[in-house]
N, C-alpha and C positions, 0 to 999 in steps of 0.2 A: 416423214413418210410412214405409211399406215403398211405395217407386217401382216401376213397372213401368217396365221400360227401351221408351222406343219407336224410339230411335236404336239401332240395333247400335255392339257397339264397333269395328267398320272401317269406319262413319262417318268422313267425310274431316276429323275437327276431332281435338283434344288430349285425352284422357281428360278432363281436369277439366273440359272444355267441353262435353263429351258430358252428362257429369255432372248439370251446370248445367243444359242445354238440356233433358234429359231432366224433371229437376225443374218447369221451367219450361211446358211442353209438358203435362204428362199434369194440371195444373190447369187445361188451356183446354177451352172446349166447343167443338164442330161449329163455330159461328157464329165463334169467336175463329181460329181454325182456318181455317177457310176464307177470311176477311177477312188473315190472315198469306199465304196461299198467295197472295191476288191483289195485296197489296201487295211482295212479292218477284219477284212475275213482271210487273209495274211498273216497282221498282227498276232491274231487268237491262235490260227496252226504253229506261229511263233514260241507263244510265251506256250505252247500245250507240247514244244521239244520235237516235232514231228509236222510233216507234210497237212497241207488241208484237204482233208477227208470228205468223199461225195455224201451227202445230206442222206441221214437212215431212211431206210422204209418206212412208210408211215405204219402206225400198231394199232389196233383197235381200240379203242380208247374205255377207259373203268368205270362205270355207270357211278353216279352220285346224287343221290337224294338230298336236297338244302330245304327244310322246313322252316317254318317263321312263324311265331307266335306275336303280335305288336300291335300295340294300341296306338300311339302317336306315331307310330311308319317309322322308328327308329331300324329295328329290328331288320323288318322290311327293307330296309334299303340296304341292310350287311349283306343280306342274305341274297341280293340282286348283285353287290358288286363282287360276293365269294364265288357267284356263277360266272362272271368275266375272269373271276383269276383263276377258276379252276383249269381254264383252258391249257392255259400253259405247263400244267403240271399234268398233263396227261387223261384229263377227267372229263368223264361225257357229264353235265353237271342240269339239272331240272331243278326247278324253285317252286313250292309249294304253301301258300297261305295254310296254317291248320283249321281254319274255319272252311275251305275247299278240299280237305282233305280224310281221309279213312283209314282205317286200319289195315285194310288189303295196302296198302302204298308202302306201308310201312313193310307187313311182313314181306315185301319184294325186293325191298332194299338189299342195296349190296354193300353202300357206304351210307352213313349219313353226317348231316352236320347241323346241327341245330344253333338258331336263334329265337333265345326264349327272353320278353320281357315279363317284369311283374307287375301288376296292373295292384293300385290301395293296396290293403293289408294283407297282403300275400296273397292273392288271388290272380287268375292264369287272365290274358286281354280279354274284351268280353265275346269278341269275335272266334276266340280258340277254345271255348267252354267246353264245348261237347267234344272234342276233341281230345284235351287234356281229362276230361272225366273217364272216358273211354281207357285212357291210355293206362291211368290209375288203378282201373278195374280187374276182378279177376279174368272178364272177358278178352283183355287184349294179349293178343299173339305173340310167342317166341322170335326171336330173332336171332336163335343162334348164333354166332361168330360172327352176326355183319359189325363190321369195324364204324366207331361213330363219335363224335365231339362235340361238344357243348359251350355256348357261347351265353352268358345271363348277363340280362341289365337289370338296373335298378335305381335306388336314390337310397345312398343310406338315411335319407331323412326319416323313412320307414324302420319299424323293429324286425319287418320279412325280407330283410333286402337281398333280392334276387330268390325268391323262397322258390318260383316257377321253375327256374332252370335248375337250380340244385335238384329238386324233386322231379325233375324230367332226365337230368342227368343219372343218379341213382336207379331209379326207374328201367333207361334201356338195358342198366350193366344186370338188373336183377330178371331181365328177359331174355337173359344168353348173351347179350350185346357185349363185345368189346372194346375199350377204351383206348382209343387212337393217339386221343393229344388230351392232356387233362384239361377240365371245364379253368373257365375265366370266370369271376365276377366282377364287372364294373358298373363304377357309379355315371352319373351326369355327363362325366367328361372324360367320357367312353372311346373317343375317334381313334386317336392315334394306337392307342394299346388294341383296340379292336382290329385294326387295318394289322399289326403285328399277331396276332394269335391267328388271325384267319390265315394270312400266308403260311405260318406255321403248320398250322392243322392242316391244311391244304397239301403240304408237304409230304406229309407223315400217311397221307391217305393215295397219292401218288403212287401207279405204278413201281414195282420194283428198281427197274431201270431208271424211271423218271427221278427217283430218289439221290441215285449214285453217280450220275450224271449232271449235266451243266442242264442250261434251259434256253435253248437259241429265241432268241428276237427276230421275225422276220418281219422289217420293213418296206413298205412300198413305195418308193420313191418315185417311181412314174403315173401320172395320171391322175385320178383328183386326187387336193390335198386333202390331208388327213385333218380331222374335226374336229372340236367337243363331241362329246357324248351328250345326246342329247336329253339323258335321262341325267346330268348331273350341271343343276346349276350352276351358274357364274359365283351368288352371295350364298353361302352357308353360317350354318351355328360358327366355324371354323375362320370365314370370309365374309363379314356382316358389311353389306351396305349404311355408310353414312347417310342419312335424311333429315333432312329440314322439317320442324315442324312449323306445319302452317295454320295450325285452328286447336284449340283446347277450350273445349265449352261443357262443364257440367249441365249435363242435361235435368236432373234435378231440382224440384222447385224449393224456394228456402226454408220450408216446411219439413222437409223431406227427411227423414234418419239415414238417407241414403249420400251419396255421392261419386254418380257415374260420369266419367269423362269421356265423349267423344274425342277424341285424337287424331287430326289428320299428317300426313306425314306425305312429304313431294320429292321426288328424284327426277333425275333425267335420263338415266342410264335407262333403256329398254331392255336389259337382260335382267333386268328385276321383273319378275313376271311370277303374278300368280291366277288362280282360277278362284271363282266362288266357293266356299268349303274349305278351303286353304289354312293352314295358320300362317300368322305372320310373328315371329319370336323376335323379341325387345330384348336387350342386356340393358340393364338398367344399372344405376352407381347408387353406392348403401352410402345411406344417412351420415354428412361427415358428423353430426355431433354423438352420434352410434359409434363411428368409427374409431373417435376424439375420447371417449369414455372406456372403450375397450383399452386403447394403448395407454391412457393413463392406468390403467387398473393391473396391466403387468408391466409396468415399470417404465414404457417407450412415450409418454406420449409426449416431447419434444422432438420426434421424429417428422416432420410435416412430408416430406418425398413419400414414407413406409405409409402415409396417413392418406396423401394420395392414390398410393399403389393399392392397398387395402380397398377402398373406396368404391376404385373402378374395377379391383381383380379379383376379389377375393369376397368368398361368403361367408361374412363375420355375424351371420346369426343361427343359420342350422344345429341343433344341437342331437346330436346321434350318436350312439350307443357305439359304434368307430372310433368316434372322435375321443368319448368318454376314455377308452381302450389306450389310445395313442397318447391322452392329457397321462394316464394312471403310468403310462411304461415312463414319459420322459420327464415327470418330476418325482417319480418312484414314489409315491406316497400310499399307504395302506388304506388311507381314507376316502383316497378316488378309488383306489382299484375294489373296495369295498361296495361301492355304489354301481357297479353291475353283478352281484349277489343277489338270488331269489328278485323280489321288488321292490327293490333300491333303486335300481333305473328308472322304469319307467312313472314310479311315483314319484320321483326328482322331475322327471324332465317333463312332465306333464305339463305344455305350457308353460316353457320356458325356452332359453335363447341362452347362445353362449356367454354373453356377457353374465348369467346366472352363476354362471359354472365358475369365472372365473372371480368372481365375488365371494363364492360361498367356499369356494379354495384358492388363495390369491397365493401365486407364484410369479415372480420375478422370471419375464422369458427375454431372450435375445429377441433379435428382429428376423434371423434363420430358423430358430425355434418356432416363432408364431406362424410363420409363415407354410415350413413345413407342415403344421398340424391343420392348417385350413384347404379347404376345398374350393376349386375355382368356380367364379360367381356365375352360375348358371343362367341360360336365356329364358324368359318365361313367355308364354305359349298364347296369342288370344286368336279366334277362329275371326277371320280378316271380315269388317263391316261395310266392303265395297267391292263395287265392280269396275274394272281396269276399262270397262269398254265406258261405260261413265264416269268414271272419272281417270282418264290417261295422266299416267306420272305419279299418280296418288296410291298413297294406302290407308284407310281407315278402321283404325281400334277403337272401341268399346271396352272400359279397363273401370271397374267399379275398386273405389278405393278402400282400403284396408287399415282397418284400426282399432283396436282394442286394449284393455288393463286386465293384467293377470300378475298376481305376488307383487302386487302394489308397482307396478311399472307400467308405462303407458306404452306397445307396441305399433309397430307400423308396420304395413306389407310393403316391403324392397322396392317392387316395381311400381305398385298402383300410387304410391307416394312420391316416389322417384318424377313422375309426371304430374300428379294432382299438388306436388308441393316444391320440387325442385326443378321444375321445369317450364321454359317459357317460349311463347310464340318467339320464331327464328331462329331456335338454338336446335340443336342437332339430337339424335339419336343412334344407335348404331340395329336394324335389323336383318330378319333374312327370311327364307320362306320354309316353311317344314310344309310340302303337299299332304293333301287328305286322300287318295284315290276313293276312299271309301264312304267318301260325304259328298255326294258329284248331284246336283242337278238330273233328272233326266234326260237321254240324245235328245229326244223330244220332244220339242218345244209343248205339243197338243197334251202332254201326258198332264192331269191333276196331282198338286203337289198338298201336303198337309204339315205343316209347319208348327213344331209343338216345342215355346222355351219359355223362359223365366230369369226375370233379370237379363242379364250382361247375356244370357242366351238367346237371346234376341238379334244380336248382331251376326252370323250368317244369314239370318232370311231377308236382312237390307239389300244385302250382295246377291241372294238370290232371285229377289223380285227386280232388282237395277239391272241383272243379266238379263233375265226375260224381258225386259220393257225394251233394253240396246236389241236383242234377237229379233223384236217383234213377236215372241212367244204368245199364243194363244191360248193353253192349258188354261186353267182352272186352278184359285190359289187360294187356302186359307188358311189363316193365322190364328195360333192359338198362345195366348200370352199371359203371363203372370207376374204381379207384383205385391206392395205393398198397400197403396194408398191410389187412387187415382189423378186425383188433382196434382201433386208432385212425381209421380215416380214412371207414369205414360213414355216409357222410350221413343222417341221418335213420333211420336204422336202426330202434328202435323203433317207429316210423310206416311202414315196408314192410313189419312183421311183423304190425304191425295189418289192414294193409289184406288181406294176403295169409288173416290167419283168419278176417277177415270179407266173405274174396270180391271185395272191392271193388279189387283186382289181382289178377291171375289165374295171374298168371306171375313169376320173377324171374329172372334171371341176372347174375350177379356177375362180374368179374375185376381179381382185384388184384395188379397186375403183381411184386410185391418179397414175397409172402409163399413164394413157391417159386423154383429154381434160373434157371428158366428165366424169361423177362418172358410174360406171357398178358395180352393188353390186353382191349377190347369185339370188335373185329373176328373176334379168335379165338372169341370164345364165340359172333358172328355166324355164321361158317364150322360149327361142331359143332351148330347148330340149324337150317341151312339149309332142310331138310327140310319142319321145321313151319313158318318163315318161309314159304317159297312155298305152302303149306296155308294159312296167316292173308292174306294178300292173295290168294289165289282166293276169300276169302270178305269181301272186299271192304275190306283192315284200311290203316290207314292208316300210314306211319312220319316219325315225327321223329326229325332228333337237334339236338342241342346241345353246341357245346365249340370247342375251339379250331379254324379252320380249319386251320393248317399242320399241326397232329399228327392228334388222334384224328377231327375232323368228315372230313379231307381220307384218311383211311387206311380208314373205315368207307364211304366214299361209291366206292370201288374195291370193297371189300368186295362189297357188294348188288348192282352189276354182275356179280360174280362168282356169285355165289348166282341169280342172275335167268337167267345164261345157264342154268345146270341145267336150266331149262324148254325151253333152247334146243339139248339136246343138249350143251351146254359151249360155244356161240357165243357167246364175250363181246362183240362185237359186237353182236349180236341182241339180249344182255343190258345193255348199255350204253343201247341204243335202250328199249327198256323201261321202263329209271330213268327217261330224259325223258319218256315218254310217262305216267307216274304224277305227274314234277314237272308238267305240264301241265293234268291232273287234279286238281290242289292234293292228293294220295297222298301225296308225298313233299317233307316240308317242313323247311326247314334254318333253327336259329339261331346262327350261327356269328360267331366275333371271332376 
């Protein structure tokens, strides 16, 4: 017999209690039901020594400002689900992107509560820039007394981890701003400790009353049942869907220096559900002969369970200035704790991997020791290379693999090896969906779109043009693309030649930097098309790109500044102000790593 759930699953009990209760629940009638409600609300004037008391007057409830700074919608989604918990705790609660946000917002505040990710080497997401600059500045306003707390992500793999929130933190207490609940910094596997600091800070920013008091549940038992939340998946980083994989084909000619995997991956469950733009996150299992060389090298390696667990749980190659911190406290040695001194660190670890560290200082650890010292093996992130309406049950990755030698050791990227070398048609994977709201298609079907990647950034515009073709979208579509080599390296090539006979792309431009003397990337073939570029956005077109930040996303986004002043007489200035004002517009949309 198939349950309807009347508990949601962030019902304040255990899964398997929800479970239970939900079983138990959806066999009572009205009558059974309502005899539970007033024997509970018994219970409580019970154990509280005293009669049950008529329910308070309702109170005006304490204004709260929740800002969000977030690149990958980490942040984003805290700061959506700190507005659901505010309620309880007495708080009229508003959620605020800092790229839609100003400084007037700020000084009106009465609470606030920030989530701040950090985006590379310590730098604010790219969508909060002007925001955080602002904020920094001598320009930005007093806050006198409004009460506020700070929530920072990061990845210690960086040397700035969490440098945004620390410095946004600091920041409001040096504006008058009072400090409510002290800041948190967390890494990668952020969930649980986050969902615990927000309830906290939430507390602490709570009416008086609301503080010293209990916090009643009022459930609705009659009438529709109660639902998921429609804004929170079934599979998460937390709840990863098992999938079949059913196609692995380097796309790659055998020419090629390159080697990109097309990845397709099939389920049956429908609440796997994503949109074009989307990412799709892979956990991937480290290299067991990686794994096999670590444990032999602090003393475990007849451990095979610890070698499995390691494998699938644990990130046995990050090496961060943390870790360095925690290696130096728990084998007291003056010779680690020496190597974060001035530029010991970072010249140590430049291009290197734990197994370095524990080579170049070999200690004897237990299986609790290593264990402790490691961080859990994180999901990595690829922007999804299909469309659900073309291909139902499926999801397809685009994952170019990863490999290099640095201090005479041959490395591999976790993930993109994990699939290109440990993995094979019919065996499994475990994913889940990280949404993009901010990489979306036009409503539009009619609206012209401009599609600008390189490499492995190629694979949202598959899923882009597979949507439009299921719609029957009529826009206007052109590709702009970069690689290597032509003959080997054409992503999808066969599939642009289709689209372009049968209309359904309208345009293409190529650049493959190493098949001529000179290097010709995207940017350049931006510059020789500029013309019709500002033609396609007077008629309302929108542009993406996708690909690396430091190269090609961070060379083509100067590019379009340039290209935009043309309308301005050649004011890059003017031109500059323009890109923002299309990023503001959701016009101009980045998915960058």
């Amino acid at each position: 017999m198939t349950v309807t759930p009347l508990l949601p699953r962030n019902a304040p009990f255990l899964p398997e209690d929800i479970e239970m209760l939900n079983k138990v629940v959806a066999r009572t009638t009205p009558q059974q039901r309502s005899w539970l409600a007033g024997f509970f609300a018994g219970f409580e004037a019970a154990q509280g020594g005293g009669a049950a008391q008529p329910a308070p007057v309702s109170k005006p409830r304490v204004p709260l400002t929740i800002l969000y700074a977030s690149e990958s919608g980490n942040s984003e989604t805290l700061a959506n689900k700190a507005k659901k918990a505010a309620q309880k705790h007495g708080l009229d609660a508003k959620v605020f992107d800092m790229a839609d946000a100003d400084m007037a917002l700020l000084a009106k505040a009465k609470n606030i509560v920030v989530f701040a990710a950090t985006w590379g080497e310590g730098d604010p997401p790219s969508r909060a820039v002007d925001f955080y600059q602002t904020l920094m500045s001598d320009g930005a306003p007093r806050i006198d007394g409004v009460r506020f707390a700070v929530l920072a992500l990061g990845d210690t793999a960086y040397a700035q981890f969490c440098a945004v929130g620390r410095a946004i933190d600091a920041r409001l207490e040096e504006l008058g701003g009072v400090r409510a609940f002290d800041r948190v910094d967390l890494d990668l596997d952020y969930a649980k400790q986050a969902t615990d600091w927000t309830e906290n800070a939430l507390a602490k920013l709570a009416p008086k009353d609301e503080q010293a008091g209990g916090t009643v549940v009022h459930v609705d038992f009659g009438g529709a049942v109660a639902q998921l939340d429609d804004d929170e998946p079934k599979y998460t980083a937390e709840h990863p869907l098992e999938a079949e994989i059913s196609a692995l084909v380097n796309l790659n000619g055998t020419g090629s220096t390159r080697e990109t995997w097309h990845a397709e991956f099939t389920f049956d469950d429908p609440a796997f559900t994503y949109q074009p733009g989307d990412a799709v996150g892979m956990y991937p299992e480290n290299d067991p002969a990686l794994v096999d060389e670590l444990l032999q090298t602090v003393g475990l390696g007849s451990d095979a369970a610890l070698l499995l667990k390691l494998q699938k749980s644990y990130d046995v190659t990050t090496l961060s200035r943390s870790f360095v911190e925690n290696y130096a406290k728990l084998t007291g040695r003056s010779d680690i704790k020496a190597l974060l001194e001035g530029e010991g660190y970072p010249k140590f670890a430049a291009d290197r991997q734990l197994i370095d560290l524990f080579l170049a200082y070999p200690e004897k650890l237990t299986a609790e020791q290593l264990t402790s010292l490691l961080r859990p093996l994180p999901g990595r992130l690829y922007s999804v290379a299909s469309s659900l309406k073309a291909h139902p049950g499926e999801a397809h990755l685009l994952v170019g693999a990863v490999r290099w030698e640095s201090h005479g050791r041959v490395r591999k990227g976790v993930s993109s090896t994990f699939l290109g070398e440990r993995r094979k048609v019919g065996q499994t994977a475990r994913l889940y969906v990280k949404a993009n709201r901010h990489y979306r298609l036009p409503p539009d079907g009619h609206t012209p779109i401009i599609m600008i990647g390189a490499g492995t950034g190629i694979a949202p515009y598959r899923a882009f043009v597979e949507e439009r073709v299921a719609d029957g979208a009529k826009g206007k579509s052109w590709l702009f693309f970069g690689e290597r080599n032509f003959t080997n390296d054409f992503l999808y090539q066969l599939e642009w030649q289709d689209y372009l006979a049968s209309g359904d792309l309208t345009r293409i431009d190529v650049a493959f930097s190493r098949d001529q003397p000179e290097k010709i990337y995207v940017q350049h073939r931006l510059w020789e098309q500029r013309a019709d570029i500002n033609a396609w956005l007077q008629e309302g077109a929108h542009i993406y790109v996708c690909g690396d930040e430091k190269g090609m996303a961070k060379d083509v986004d100067v590019m379009l500044g340039k290209i935009l002043a043309e309308t301005f007489k050649g004011d890059e200035e003017a031109g500059r102000a323009k890109l923002k004002e299309l990023t503001k517009a959701g016009r101009y949309q980045r998915d960058v790593y």
